[in-house]
C-alpha positions as CSV (number, residue, x, y, z in Angstrom):
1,X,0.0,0.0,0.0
2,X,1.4,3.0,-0.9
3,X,1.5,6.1,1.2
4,X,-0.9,8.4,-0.5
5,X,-3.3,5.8,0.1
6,X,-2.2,5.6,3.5
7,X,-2.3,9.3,4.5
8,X,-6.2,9.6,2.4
9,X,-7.4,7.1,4.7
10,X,-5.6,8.5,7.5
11,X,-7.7,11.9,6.9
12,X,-10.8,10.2,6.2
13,X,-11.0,8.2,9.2
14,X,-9.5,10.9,12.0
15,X,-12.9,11.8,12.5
16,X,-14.8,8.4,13.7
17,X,-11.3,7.5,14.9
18,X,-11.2,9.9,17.3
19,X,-14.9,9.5,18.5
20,X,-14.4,6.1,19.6
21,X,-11.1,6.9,21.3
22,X,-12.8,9.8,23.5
23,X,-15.8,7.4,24.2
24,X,-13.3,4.6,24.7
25,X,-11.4,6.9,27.0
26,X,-14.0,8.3,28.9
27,X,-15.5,5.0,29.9
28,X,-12.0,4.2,31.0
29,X,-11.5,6.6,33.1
30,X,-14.8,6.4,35.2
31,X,-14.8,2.5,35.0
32,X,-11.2,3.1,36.5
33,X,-12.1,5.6,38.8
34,X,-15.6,4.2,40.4
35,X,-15.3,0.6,39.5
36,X,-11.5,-0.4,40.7
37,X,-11.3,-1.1,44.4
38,X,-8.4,-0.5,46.4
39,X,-6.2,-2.9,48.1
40,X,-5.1,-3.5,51.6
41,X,-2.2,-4.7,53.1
42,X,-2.2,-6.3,56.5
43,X,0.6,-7.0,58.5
44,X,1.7,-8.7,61.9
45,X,4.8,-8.1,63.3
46,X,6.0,-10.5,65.8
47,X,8.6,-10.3,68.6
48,X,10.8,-13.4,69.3
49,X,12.6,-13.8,72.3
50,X,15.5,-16.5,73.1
51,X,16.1,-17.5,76.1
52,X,20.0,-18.0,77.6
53,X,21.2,-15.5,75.4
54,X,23.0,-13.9,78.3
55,X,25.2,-16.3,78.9
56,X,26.9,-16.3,75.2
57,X,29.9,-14.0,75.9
58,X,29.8,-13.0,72.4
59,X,27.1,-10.2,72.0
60,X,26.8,-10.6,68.1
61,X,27.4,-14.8,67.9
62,X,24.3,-14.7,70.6
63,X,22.9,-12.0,68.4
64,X,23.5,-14.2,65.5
65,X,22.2,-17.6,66.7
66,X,19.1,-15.8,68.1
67,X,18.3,-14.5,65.1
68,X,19.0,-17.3,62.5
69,X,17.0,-19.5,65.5
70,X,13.6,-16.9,64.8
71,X,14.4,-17.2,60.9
72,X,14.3,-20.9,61.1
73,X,11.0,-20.7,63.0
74,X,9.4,-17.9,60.7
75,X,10.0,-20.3,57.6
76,X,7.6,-22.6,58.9
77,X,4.7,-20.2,57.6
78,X,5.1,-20.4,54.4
79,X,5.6,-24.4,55.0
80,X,2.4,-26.9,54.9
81,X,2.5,-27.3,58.9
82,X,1.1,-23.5,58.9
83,X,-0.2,-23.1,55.2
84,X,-2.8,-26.3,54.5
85,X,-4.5,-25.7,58.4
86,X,-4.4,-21.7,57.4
87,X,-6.2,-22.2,54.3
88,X,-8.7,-24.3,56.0
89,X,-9.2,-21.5,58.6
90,X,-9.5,-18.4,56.7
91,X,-11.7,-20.3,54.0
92,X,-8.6,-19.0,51.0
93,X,-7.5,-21.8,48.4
94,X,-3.9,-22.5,49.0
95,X,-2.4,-21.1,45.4
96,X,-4.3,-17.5,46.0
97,X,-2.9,-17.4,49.7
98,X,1.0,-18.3,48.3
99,X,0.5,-15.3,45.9
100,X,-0.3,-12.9,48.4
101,X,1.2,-13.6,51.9
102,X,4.7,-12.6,52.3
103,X,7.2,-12.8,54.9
104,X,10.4,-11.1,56.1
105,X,12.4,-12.6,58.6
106,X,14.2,-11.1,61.3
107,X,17.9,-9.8,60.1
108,X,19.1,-7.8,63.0
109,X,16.4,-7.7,65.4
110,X,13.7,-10.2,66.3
111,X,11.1,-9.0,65.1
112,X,9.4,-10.7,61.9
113,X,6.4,-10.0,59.6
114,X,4.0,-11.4,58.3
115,X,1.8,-10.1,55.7
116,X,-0.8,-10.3,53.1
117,X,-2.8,-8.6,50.4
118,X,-6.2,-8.5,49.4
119,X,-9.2,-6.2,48.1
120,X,-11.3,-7.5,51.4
121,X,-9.5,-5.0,54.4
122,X,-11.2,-7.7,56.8
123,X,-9.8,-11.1,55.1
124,X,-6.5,-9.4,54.8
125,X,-6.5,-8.7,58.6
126,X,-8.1,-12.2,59.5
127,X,-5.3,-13.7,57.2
128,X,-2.1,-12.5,59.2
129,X,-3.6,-12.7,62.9
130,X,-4.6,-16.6,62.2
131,X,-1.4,-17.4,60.8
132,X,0.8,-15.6,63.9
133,X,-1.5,-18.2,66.0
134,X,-0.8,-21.1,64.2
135,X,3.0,-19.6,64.0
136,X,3.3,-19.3,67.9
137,X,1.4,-22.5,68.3
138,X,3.9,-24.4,66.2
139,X,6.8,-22.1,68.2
140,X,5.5,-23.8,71.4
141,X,5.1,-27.2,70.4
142,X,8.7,-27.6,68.9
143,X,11.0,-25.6,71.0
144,X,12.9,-26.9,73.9
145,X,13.5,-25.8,77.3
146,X,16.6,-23.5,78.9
147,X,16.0,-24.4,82.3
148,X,12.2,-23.9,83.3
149,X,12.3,-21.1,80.1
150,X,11.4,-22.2,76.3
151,X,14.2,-21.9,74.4
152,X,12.4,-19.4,71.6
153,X,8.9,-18.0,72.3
154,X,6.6,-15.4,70.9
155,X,6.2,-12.5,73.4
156,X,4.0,-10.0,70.7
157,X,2.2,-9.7,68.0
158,X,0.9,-6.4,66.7
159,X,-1.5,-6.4,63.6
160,X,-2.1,-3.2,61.5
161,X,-4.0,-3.1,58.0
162,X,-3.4,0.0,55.6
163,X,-4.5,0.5,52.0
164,X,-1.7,-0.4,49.5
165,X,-0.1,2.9,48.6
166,X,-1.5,3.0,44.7
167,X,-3.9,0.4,45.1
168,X,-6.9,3.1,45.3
169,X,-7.7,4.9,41.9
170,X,-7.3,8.7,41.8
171,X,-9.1,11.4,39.3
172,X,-5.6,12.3,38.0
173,X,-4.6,8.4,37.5
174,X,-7.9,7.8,35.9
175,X,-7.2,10.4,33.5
176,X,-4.2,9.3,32.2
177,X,-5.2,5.5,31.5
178,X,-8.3,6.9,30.4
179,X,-6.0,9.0,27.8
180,X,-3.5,6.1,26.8
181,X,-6.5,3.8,26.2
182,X,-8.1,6.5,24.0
183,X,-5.1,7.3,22.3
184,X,-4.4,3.5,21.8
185,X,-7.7,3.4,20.1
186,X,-7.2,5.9,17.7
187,X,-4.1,4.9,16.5
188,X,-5.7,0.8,16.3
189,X,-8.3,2.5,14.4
190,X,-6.6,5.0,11.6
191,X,-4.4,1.7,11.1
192,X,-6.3,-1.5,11.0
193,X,-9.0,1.2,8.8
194,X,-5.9,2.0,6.3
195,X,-4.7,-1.5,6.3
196,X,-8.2,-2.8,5.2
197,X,-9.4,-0.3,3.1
198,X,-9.4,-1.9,-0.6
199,X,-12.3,0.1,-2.0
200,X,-11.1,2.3,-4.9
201,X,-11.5,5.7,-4.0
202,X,-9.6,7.9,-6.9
203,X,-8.3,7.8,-10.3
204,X,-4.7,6.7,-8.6
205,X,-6.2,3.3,-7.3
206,X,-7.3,2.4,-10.8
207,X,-3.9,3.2,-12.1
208,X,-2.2,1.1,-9.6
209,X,-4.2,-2.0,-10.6
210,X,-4.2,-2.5,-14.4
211,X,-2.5,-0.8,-17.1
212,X,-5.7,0.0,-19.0
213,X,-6.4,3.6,-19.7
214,X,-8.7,5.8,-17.1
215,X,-11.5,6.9,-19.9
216,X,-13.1,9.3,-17.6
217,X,-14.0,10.5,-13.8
218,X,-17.4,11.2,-13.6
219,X,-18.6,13.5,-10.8
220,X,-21.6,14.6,-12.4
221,X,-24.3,13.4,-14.8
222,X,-22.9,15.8,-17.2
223,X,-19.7,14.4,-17.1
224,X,-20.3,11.1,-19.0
225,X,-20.1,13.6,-21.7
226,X,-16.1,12.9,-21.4
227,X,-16.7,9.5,-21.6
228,X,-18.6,9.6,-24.6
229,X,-15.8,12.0,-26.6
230,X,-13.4,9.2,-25.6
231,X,-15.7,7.1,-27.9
232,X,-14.9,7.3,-31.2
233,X,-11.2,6.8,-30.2
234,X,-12.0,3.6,-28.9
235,X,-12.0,1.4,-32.3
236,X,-15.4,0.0,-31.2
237,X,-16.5,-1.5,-35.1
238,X,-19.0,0.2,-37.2
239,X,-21.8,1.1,-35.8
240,X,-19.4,1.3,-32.4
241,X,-20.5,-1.6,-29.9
242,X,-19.5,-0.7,-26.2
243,X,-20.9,-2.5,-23.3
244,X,-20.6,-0.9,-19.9
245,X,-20.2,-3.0,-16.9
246,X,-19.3,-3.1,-13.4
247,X,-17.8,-6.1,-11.7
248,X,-20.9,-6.3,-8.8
249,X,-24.3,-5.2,-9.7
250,X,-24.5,-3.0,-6.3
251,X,-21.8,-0.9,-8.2
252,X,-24.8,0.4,-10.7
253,X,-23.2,0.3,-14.0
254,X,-26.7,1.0,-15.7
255,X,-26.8,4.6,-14.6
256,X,-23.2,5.4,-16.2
257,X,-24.6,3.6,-19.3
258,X,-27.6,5.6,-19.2
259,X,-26.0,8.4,-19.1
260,X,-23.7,8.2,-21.4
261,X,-26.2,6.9,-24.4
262,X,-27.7,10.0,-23.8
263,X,-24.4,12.0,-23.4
264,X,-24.0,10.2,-27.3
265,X,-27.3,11.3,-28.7
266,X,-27.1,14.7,-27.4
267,X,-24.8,14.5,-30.9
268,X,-27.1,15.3,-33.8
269,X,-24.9,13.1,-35.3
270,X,-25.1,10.1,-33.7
271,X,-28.1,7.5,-34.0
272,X,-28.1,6.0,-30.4
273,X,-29.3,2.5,-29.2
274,X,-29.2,1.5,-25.4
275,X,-29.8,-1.9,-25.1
276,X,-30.7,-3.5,-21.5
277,X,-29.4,-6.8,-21.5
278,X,-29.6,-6.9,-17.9
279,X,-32.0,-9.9,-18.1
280,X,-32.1,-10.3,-14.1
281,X,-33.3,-7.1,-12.8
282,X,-34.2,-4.7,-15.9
283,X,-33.3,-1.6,-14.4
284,X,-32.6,0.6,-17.0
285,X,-36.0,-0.6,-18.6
286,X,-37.9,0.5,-15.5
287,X,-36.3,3.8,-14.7
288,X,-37.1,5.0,-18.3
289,X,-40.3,3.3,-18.2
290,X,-40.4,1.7,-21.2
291,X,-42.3,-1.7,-22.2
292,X,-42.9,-3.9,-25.1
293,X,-42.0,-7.3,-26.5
294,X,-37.7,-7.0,-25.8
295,X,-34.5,-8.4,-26.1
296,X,-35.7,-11.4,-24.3
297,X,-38.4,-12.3,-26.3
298,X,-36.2,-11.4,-29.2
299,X,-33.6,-14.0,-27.8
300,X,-36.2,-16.4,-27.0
301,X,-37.7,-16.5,-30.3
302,X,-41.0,-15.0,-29.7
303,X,-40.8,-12.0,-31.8
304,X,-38.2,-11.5,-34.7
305,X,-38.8,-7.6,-34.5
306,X,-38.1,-6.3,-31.3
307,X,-39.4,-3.2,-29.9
308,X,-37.4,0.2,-29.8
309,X,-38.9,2.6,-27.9
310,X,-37.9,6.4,-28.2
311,X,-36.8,8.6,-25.0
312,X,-34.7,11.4,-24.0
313,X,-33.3,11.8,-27.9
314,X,-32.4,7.6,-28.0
315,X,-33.7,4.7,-29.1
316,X,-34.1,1.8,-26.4
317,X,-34.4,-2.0,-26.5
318,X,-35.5,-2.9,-23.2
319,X,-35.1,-6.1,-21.3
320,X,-38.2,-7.3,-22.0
321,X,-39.8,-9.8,-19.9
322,X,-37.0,-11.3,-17.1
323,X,-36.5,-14.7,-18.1
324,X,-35.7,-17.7,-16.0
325,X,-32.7,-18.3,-18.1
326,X,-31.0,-15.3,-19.0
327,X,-27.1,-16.8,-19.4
328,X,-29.1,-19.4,-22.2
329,X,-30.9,-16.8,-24.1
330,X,-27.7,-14.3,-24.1
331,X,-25.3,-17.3,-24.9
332,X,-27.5,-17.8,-28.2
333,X,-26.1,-16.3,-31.8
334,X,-29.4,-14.0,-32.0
335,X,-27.8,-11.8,-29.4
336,X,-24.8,-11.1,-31.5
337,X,-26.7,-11.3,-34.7
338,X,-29.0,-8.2,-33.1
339,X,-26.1,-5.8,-32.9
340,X,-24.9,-6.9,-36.3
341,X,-28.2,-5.9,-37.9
342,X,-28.3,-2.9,-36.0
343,X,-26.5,-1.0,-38.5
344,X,-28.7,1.9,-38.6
345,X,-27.3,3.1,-35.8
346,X,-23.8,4.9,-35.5
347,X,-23.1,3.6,-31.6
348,X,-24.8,0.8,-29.5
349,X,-24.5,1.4,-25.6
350,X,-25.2,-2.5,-23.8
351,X,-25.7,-2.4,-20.1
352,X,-25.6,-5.4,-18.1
353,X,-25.3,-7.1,-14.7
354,X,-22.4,-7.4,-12.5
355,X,-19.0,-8.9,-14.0
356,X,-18.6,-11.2,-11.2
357,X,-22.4,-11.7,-10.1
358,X,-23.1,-13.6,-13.3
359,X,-21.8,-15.1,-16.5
360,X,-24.2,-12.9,-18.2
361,X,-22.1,-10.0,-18.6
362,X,-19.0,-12.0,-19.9
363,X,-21.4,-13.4,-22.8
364,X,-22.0,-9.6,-23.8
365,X,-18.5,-8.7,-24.0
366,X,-17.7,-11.3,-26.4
367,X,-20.4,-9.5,-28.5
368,X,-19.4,-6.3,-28.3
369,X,-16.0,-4.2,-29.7
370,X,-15.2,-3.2,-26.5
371,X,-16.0,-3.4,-22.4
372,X,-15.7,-0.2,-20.3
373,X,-15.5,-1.4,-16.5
374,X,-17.4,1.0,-14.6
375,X,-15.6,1.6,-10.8
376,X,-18.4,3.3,-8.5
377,X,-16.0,5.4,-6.1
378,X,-15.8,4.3,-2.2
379,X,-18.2,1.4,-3.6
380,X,-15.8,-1.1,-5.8
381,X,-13.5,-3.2,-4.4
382,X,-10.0,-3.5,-6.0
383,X,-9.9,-6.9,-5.4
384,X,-13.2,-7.4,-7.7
385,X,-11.9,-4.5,-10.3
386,X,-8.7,-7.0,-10.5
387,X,-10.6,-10.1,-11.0
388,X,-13.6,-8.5,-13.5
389,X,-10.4,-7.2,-16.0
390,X,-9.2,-10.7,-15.9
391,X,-12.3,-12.5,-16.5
392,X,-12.9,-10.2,-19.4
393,X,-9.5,-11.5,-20.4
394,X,-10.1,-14.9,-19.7
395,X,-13.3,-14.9,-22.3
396,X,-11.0,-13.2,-24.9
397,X,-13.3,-10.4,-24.9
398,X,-11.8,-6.5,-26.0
399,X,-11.1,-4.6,-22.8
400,X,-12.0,-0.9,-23.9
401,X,-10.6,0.9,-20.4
402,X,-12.0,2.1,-16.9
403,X,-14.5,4.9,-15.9
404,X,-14.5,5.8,-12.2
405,X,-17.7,7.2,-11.2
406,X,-18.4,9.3,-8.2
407,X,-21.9,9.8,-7.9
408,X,-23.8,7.4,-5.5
409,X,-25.3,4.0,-7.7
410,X,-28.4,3.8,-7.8
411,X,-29.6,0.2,-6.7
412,X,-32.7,0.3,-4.5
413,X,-35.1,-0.7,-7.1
414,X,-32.5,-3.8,-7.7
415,X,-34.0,-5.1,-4.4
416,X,-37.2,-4.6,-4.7
């Protein structure tokens, strides 16, 4: 992808990109602000004392025994001897208690802690009081005796719970992830909306997918005016055969061929024929409102004279009545036979469903002198503009160039 295309999208989408990143942003910021909870931390710290220690000579060697003595004891939390009977106590699967509940043991004094995190201030508190019991419980039963004294013992335990510092969302915190998630979205947006945008948008995008010739940009109905002077340059045959065709029928080829017939016969000189070969839908038969035994009862053998009905300065063969078996009837030599006999007509303008819809058009361009594939802006997919200029090449039928039309197709009474 090229960066033109890049930067057009880019400007196109800045708008609805940056909607949904301010809505996105602003519902992260109040779900961040009123929805997330904060967090508490409680904590127990617990006093050791060792008993004989003032016999040891050595102020730090009893200093270093008693403390590596309390270490040893405040290992046992985290061990099953505290943990499984903990668990069972405070109601808390084991894995979740592991991830929260910390300890420190003593280093230079003899005091250790005990603590542990959680968005319930009482659990939190519940969780480090239960497990210094069960800590001084297993202290008693394990310890020996100095004298009539226990060797190690617990002599406190003091249990504060504080909100985690951070844990508690603030208007100015809220803000800013409600900004990076905003800005997040707009740049996820403007990119994944340039990355998949394949629709053909201007005259560039046309000229980036086949060599053929841009015969005209239409913006206005007026404008297929270009696209008829580019006619008679076209080496069409005599009278000049052109069929116009999109690759989808949403991308309403029949109004650029409408246009354009008449854009031909507003030439004194020109004796035009618009021929409706769109045997599924008959558009172009109903917007000019005309009727009469047509091309598919000409096809089908009913008539041998068709009807051509006069409008707007052009003679018209409509559809006729929509068949059951269009692709048959248009397959048949009378279609190609039709335009040969036309010959008192200097230019025949066929219109006819999508490309890619149905094999219907492809059997017209083999009849014709020459295809113009009619790109509806912001509507046609380059991916189907591709695949329509090589089917038309694939059926060995004369590929006349592209038109690129602006104005919106006209399709609603396709549906009906």
């Amino acid at each position: 992808m090229k960066l033109n295309r890049i930067l057009r999208s880019l400007r196109r989408n800045v708008v609805p990109a940056l909607v949904a990143g301010a809505v996105l942003g602003l519902l992260t910021t109040l779900g961040s602000y009123l929805l997330v909870k904060p967090t508490y931390t409680a904590s127990n710290q617990i006093l050791f004392q060792v008993a004989g220690m003032e016999k040891v000579q050595d102020p730090s060697l009893a200093t270093n025994y008693a403390t590596t003595l309390a270490s040893s004891y405040t290992s046992m939390v985290n061990q099953p001897v505290i943990t499984v009977p903990l668990a069972e106590t405070v109601k808390l699967g084991q894995p979740a208690l592991a991830a929260n509940l910390t300890v420190v043991s003593p280093r230079t004094n003899m005091l250790a802690t005990i603590s542990y995190k959680d968005a319930d201030e009482a659990k939190a508190t519940q969780v480090v009081t239960e497990a210094g019991k069960l800590l001084e419980q297993a202290v008693d039963q394990t310890t020996d005796k100095v004298g009539t004294q226990p060797r190690i013992s617990v002599v406190q335990q003091t249990v504060n719970t504080l909100e985690t510092p951070g844990s508690a969302p603030t208007p100015i915190s809220s803000l800013m992830k409600g900004a990076m998630v905003g800005l997040m979205t707009l740049i996820a947006w403007l990119l994944v909306r340039a990355l998949l945008d394949n629709k053909v948008r201007v005259v560039s995008d046309l000229s980036e997918l086949d060599d053929s010739s841009v015969l005209a940009e239409l913006h206005e109905p007026q404008d297929a005016a270009l696209l008829a002077r580019a006619i008679p340059f076209l080496q069409l045959g005599e009278p000049a055969r052109i069929l116009l065709a999109a690759a989808r029928d949403d991308d309403g080829a029949e109004a650029t061929a409408v246009a354009t017939a008449q854009a031909l016969a507003a030439d004194s000189r020109n004796r035009v024929l618009l021929v409706d070969a769109d045997l599924r839908h008959g558009l172009i038969t109903r917007q000019l409102g005309v009727s009469g035994p047509g091309l598919s009862e000409f096809l089908s053998g009913q008539t041998d004279v068709p009807e051509i009905s006069r409008t707007d300065g052009l003679s018209v063969l409509s559809s006729g009545a929509l068949p059951p078996n269009p692709a048959e009837l248009l397959s048949a030599d009378r279609f190609a036979t039709l335009l040969g006999q036309a010959g008192d007509h200097t230019h025949i303008v066929v219109a006819s469903s999508g490309l890619l819809d149905h094999s219907d058009a492809a059997l017209c361009a083999t009849a014709v002198g020459g295809t113009v594939l009619v790109t509806r802006a912001g509507s046609s997919r380059e991916s189907d503009v591709r695949e329509a200029v090589a089917l038309l090449d694939s059926v060995h039928a004369p590929f006349a160039g592209l038109v690129l039309d602006h104005q919106p197709a006209k399709v609603s009474s396709r549906r009906k």
